[in-house]
N, C-alpha and C positions, 0 to 999 in steps of 0.2 A: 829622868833616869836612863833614858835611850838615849842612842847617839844621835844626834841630828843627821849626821852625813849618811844613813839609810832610813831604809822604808822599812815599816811596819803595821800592819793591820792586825787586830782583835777577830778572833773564832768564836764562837760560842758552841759548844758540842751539846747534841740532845741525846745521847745512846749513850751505852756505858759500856763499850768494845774496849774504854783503854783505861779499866782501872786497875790493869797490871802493872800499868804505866804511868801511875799516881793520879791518871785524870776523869774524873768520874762526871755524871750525868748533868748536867748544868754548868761547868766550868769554863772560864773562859781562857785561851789561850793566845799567847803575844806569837803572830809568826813574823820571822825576816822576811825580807824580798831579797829573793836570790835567781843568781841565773840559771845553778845547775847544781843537781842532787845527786850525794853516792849514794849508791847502795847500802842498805840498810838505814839509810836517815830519812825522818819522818818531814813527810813533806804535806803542802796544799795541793787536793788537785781537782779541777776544774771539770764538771760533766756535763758541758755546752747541749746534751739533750733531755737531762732535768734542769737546765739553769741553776743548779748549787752547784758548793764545794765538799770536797768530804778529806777527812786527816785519814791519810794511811802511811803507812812505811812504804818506800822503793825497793823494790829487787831485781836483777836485771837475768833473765833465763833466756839462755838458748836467743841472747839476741832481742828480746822484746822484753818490755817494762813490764811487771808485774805489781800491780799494788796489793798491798795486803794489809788487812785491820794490827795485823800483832805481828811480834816478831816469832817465825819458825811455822807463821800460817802459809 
């Protein structure tokens, strides 16, 4: 049901930050590989000093990336 011609990896979320978001405590979600994220769209991002990932929304302030659990945090 995916394209072939991109990438795709499976999340599994254990917190329940985004069930405003319809995605609750144990669900899994399909992300694209992409190169670059606007603002406001919810992305993967990498925290190379816990070695996980965590789903947040992008915002960009004053210049620097801001991630945030929900939208309007």
């Amino acid at each position: 049901m995916l394209p072939r011609e991109e990438k795709f990896c499976a999340l599994k979320l254990w917190a329940s930050a985004w069930i405003e978001e319809g995605i609750f405590d144990g669900d899994t979600v399909i992300i694209r590989e992409q190169q670059t994220v606007n603002p406001g769209e919810t992305a993967v991002a990498y925290l190379p000093d816990r070695n996980e990932v965590t789903l947040k929304k992008i915002y960009i302030e004053k210049g620097r990336v801001n991630l945030c659990l929900r939208t309007g945090l």
